[in-house]
C-alpha positions in Angstrom: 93.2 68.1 165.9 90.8 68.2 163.2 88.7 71.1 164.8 92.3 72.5 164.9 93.2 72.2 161.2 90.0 72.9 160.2 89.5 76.3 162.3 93.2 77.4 161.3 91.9 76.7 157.6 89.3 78.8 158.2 91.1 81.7 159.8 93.8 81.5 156.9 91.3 81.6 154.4 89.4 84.6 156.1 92.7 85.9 156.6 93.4 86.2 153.1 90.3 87.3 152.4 90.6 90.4 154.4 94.1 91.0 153.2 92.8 90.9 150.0 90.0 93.8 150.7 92.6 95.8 152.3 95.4 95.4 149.5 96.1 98.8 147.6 94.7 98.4 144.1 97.9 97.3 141.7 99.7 100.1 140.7 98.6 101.1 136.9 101.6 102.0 134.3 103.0 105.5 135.4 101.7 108.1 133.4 102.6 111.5 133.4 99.8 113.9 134.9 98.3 115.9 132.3 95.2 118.4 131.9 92.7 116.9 129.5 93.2 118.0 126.4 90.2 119.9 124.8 88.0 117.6 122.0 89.0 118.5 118.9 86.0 118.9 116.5 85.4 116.2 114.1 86.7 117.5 110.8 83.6 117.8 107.8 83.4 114.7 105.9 82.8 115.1 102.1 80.4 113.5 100.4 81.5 110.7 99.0 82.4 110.9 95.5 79.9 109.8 92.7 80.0 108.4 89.5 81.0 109.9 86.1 79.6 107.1 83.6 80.3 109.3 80.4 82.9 112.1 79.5 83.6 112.9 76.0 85.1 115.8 73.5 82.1 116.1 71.1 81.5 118.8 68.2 77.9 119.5 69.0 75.3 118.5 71.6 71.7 117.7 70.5 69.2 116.9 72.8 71.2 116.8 75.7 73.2 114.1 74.3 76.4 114.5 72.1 76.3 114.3 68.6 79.2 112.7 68.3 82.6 111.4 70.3 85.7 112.9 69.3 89.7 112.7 69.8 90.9 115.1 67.7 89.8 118.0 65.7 91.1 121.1 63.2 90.9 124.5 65.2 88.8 126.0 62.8 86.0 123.9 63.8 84.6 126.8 66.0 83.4 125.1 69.3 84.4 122.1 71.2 82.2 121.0 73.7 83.1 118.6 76.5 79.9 116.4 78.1 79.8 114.4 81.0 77.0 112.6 82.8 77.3 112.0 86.6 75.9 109.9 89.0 75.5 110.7 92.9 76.9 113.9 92.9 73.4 115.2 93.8 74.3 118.2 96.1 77.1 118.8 94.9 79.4 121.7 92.6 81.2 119.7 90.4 83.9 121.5 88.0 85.2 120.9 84.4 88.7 122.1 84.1 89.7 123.1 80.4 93.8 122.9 80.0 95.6 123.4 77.0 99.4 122.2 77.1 99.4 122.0 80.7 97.7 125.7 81.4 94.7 125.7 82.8 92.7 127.9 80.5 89.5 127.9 82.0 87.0 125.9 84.9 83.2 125.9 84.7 81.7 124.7 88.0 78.1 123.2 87.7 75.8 122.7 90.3 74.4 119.2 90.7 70.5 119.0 91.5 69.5 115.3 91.0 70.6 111.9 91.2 71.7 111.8 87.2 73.1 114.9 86.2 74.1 115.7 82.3 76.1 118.3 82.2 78.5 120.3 79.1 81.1 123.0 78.7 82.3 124.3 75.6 85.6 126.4 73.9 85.4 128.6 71.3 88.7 127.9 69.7 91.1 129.7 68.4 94.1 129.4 65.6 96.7 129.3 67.6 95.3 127.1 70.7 96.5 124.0 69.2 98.0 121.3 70.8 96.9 118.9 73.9 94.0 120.0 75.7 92.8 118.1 78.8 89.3 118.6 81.1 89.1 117.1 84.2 86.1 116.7 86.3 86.7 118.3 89.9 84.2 116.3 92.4 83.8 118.7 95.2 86.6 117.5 97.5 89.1 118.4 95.1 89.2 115.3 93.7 90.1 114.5 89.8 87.3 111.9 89.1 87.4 111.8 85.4 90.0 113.2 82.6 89.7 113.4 78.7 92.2 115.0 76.6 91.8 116.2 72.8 94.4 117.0 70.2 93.5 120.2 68.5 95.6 121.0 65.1 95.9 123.3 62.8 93.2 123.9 60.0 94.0 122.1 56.9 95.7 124.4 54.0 93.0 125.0 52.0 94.1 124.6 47.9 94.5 128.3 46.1 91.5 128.2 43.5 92.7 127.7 40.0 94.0 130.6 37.7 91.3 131.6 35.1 92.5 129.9 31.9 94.0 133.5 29.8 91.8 134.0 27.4 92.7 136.2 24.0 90.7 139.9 23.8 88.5 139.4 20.6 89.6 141.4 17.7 88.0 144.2 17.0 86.3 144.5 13.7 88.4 147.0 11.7 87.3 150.4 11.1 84.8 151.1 8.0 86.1 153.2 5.2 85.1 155.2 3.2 86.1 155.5 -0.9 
């Protein structure tokens, strides 16, 4: 009876073995037949975005640098300029975009060619231009990466000179005459 139990072990086990070579692979999760779709090509990825480490209003620029930082200024100051230095935008067309009261009034795009880039734009102003003005800095995707604004007003009234004091006309000597 052992040999019995031990060969009808054996036959099960081989049994099952076979069964479980033979057994249909498990049916996956129904899925609707499809044609492949096509890859669709990776989209461009913009650079990454840089660094603006300065961006100011100034009313002149000497030596590359500005000569000053400013926040507001009369309009009959001439020129405005607007600096801005950048970092890791090497490559790259980056744009400063002159508003006044919400219009955009002008945009100066710059090519970037170096790791640190110092770049300006400037606006001849005019009388009646005051009000808010704002530049943004455009990186390259589109993206607003820095924003200033200035208040530009109206020229100070300047004081009329003062009247010549009226002076008297000198007499004139009377006539000679004669006896």
């Amino acid at each position: 009876m052992p040999k019995f139990a031990l060969l009808l072990t054996a036959l099960l086990a081989g049994g099952a073995a076979l069964a479980a070579e033979e057994a249909p692979p498990p049916p996956e999760a129904a899925q609707p037949a499809t044609a492949a779709e096509p890859a669709q090509p990776a989209a461009p990825v913009a650079p990454a975005p840089g660094e603006v480490t300065r961006a100011q209003f100034a009313t002149a620029i000497n030596g590359r640098e500005p000569a000053d930082q400013v926040s507001s200024v009369a309009s009959d100051i001439g020129t405005v300029y607007f600096f801005t230095e950048l970092r890791d935008f090497d490559g790259q067309t980056v744009v400063h975009r002159w508003s006044h009261n919400g219009e955009v009034m002008a945009e100066v795009p710059f090519d970037v060619r170096g790791p640190r880039w110092r770049v300006w734009s400037s606006k001849n102003l005019v009388a009646e231009w005051t009000g808010n003005w704002q530049v943004d800095v455009v990186a390259a995707d589109g993206s607003v990466v820095a924003s200033q604004s200035l208040t530009i007003t109206a020229p100070a009234p300047q004081p009329e000179p003062a009247a010549e004091p009226a002076t008297m006309p000198a007499e004139e000597p009377a006539p000679a005459t004669q006896v």
